[in-house]
C-alpha positions in Angstrom: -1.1 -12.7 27.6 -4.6 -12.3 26.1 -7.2 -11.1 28.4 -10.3 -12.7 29.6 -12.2 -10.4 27.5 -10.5 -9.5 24.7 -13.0 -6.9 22.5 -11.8 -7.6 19.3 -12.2 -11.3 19.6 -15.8 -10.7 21.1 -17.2 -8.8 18.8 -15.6 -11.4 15.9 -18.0 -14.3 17.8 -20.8 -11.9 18.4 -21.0 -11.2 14.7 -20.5 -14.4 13.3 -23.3 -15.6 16.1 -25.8 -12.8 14.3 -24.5 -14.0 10.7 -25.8 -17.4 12.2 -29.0 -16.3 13.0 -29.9 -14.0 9.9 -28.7 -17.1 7.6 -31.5 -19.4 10.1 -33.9 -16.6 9.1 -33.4 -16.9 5.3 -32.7 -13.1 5.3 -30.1 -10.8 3.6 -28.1 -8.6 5.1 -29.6 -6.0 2.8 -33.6 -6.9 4.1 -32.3 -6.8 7.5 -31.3 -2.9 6.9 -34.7 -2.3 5.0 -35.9 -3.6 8.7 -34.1 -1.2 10.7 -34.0 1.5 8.6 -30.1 1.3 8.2 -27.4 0.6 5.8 -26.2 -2.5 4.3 -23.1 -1.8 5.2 -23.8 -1.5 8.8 -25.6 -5.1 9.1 -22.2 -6.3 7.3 -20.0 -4.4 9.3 -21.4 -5.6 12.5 -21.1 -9.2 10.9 -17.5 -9.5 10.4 -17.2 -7.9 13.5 -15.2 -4.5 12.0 -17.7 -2.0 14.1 -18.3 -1.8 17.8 -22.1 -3.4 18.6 -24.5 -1.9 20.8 -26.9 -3.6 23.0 -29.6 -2.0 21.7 -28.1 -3.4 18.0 -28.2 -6.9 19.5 -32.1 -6.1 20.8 -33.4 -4.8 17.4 -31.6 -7.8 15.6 -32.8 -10.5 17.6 -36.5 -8.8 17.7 -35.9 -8.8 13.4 -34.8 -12.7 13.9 -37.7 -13.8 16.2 -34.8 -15.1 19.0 -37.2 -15.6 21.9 -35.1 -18.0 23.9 -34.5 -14.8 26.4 -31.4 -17.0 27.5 -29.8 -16.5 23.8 -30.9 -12.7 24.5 -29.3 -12.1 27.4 -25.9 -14.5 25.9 -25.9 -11.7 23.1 -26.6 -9.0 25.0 -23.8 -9.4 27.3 -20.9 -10.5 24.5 -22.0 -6.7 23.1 -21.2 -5.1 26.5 -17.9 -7.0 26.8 -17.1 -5.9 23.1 -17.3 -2.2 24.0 -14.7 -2.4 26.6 -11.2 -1.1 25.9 -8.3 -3.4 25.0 -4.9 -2.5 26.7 -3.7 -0.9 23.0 -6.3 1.8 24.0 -3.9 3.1 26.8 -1.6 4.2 23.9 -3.9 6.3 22.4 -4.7 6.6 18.6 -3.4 2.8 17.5 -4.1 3.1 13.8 -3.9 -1.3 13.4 -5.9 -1.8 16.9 -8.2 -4.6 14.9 -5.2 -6.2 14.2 -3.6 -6.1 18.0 -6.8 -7.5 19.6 -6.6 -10.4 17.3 -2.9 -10.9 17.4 -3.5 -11.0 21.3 -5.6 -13.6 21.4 -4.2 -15.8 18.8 -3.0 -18.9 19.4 -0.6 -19.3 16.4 1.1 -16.5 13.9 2.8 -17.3 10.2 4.2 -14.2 9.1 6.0 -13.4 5.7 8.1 -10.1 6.0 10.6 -9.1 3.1 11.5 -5.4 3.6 11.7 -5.6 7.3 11.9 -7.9 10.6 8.2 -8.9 11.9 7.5 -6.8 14.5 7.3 -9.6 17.8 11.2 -10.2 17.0 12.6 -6.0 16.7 14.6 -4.8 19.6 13.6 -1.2 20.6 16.5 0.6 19.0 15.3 -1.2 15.6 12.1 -0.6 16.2 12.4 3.3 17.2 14.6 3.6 13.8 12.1 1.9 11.8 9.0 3.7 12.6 10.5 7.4 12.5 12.2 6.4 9.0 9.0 5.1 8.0 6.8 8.1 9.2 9.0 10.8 9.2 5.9 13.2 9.7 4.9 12.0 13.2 5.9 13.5 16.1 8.4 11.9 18.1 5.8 11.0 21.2 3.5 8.8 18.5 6.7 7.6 17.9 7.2 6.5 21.7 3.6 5.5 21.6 3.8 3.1 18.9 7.4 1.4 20.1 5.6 1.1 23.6 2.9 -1.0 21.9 5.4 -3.3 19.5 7.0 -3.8 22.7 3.8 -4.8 25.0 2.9 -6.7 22.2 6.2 -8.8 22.4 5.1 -10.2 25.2 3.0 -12.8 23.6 6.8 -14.7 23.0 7.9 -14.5 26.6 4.4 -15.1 27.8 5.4 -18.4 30.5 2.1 -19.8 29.3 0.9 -20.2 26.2 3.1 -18.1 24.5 2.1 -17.6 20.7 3.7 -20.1 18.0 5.2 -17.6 15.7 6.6 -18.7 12.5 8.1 -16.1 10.2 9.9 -16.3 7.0 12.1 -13.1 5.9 13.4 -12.3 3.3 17.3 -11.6 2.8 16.3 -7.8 2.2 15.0 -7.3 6.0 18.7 -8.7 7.2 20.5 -6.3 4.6 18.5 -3.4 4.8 20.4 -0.7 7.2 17.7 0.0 9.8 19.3 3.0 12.1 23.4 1.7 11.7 25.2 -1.0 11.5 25.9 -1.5 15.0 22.2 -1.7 15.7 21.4 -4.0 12.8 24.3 -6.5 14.8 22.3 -5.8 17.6 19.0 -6.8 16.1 20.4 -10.0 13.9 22.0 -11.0 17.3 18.6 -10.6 18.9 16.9 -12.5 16.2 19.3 -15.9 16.4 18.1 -15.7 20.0 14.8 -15.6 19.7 15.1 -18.4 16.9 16.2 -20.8 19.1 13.1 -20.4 21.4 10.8 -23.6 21.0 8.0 -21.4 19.8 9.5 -19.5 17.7 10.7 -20.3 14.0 12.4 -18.4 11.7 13.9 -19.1 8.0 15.3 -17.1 5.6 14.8 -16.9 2.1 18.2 -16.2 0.4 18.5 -13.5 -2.7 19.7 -16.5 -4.7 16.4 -18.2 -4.5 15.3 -15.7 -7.4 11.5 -15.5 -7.9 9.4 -17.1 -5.0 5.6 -17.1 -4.0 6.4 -14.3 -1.6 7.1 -11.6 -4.1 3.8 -9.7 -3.7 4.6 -8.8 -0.3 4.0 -9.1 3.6 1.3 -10.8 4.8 0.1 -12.5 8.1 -2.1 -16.0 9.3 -3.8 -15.4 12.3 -4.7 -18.9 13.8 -7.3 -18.8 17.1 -7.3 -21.2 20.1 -11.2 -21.9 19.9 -12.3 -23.8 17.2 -15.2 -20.9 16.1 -13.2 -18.6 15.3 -12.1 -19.0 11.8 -8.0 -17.8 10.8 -7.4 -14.8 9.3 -5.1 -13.2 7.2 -3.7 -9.9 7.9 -2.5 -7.6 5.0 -1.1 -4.3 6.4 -1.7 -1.1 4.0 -0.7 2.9 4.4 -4.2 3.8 4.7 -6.2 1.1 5.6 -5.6 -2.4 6.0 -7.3 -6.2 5.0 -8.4 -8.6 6.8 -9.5 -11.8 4.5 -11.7 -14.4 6.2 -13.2 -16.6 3.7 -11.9 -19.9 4.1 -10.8 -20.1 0.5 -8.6 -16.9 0.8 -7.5 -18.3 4.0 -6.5 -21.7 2.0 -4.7 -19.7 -0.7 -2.5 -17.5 1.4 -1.5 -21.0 3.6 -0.4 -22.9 0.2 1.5 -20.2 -0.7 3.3 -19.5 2.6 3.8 -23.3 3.0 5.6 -23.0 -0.4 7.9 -20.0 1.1 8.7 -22.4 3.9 9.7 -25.1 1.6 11.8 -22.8 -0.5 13.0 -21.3 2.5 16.7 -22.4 4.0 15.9 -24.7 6.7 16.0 -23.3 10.6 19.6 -24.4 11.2 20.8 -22.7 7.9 18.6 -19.6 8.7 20.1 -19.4 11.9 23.8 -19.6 10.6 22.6 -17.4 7.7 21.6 -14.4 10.3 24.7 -14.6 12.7 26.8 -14.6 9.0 25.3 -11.4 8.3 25.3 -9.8 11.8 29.5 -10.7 12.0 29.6 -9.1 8.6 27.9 -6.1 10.2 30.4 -5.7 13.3 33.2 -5.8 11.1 32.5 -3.1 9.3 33.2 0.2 10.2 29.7 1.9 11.8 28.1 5.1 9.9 
């Protein structure tokens, strides 16, 4: 369950609130840095809410913005002392995707398109402990732990008794083929995901190899929908490096056409179901290497 203050999602409001108040200002973000005798990049940073905020960041803004309701002050002051506090993730150490966990915790709704792999919310911890050490085969087997430990906490956005997130996710037939630790635990992990498909939050369809070329092609991507009406979706584009988080309502638009169109092209839940528990017989009657 999200957290009555959850950082990530505080320092997204605190940032679009000083974005507000620059705009009301008829300033740039690049005059504002001339101010303060800092960079651009800082002033943006702090904006889209990618960079922890001081409270003395919040003073020297709203002394650059004229804000002399000392209520507003104050409001300000205190959303940049919640947004310093630690997340749960933090427990786990180094979490190299944290942004992404603080907003996927307090998310009301989740599309996701996966088609290598299945979304993490809906991997069993075998799959999930295979997956990460064959896709980092350089970290050490306690970062392994670490990270498992967190896809796992994370999971329990879906068994959450209240308000558990919608997820919607449409895979690709590659993530039910691909041989994820054996073939045992890939039966294991289709079985899993027929059960977790018939939840009434939870939706998943399949897109078959047969389909051919569909919108999805260009690879995995999440929409991150919010519960309070300021703060705007996002969609979630995981890299090796560094990831992307697009905003702009436009981008946001595009990204929902196009997975609406992967829905469409999709089989429908029933088949998707069938589909899965096709593959996962196929899997126990093969012999297990």
């Amino acid at each position: 369950m999200a957290s009555n203050v959850n950082p990530t999602v505080r320092r997204r409001r605190l940032g679009q609130e000083l974005r507000r108040l620059r705009e009301l200002k008829g300033m740039t973000a690049e005059e504002v840095a001339e101010r303060l005798l800092v960079s651009q990049s800082k002033i943006s940073r702090l904006e889209n809410g990618r960079r922890s905020i001081s409270q003395r960041d919040v003073r020297d803004l709203c002394g650059v913005y004229d804000v002399e309701d000392q209520r507003v002050v104050d409001s300000l002051m205190q959303m940049a002392k919640d947004s310093r506090q630690q997340g749960w993730w933090h427990a786990f150490g180094d979490v190299p995707y944290s942004v992404y966990i603080g907003l996927e915790t307090d998310a009301a709704s989740l599309r996701v398109y996966d088609p290598q792999v299945v979304p993490g919310l809906l991997q069993t911890r075998p799959y999930a402990e295979a997956l990460i050490a064959g896709a980092l085969p350089e970290t050490a087997s306690s970062d392994v732990n670490n990270r498992v430990q967190v896809r796992l906490r994370r999971q329990e956005r879906i068994s959450a008794p209240e308000s558990p997130l919608r997820l919607w996710t449409v895979l690709d037939e590659a993530a039910l083929r691909r041989v994820v630790g054996n073939r045992s635990l890939m039966r294991e992990q289709l079985e899993h995901l027929v059960e977790q498909s018939q939840l009434p939050h939870v939706t998943v369809q399949v897109i078959p190899f047969d389909l051919g070329a569909h919108p999805g092609l260009n690879g995995q991507y999440a929409i991150l929908e919010f519960p309070d009406a300021s703060d705007s979706s996002v969609v979630y584009i995981e890299g090796v490096t560094s990831d992307l988080y697009l905003e702009k309502p436009a981008d946001v638009q595009k990204y929902s056409v196009m997975y609406e169109h992967l829905r469409a092209q999709a089989l429908n839940v029933d088949q998707s179901r069938q589909f899965i528990a096709g593959i996962a017989k196929e899997y126990a009657q093969l012999r297990p290497h």
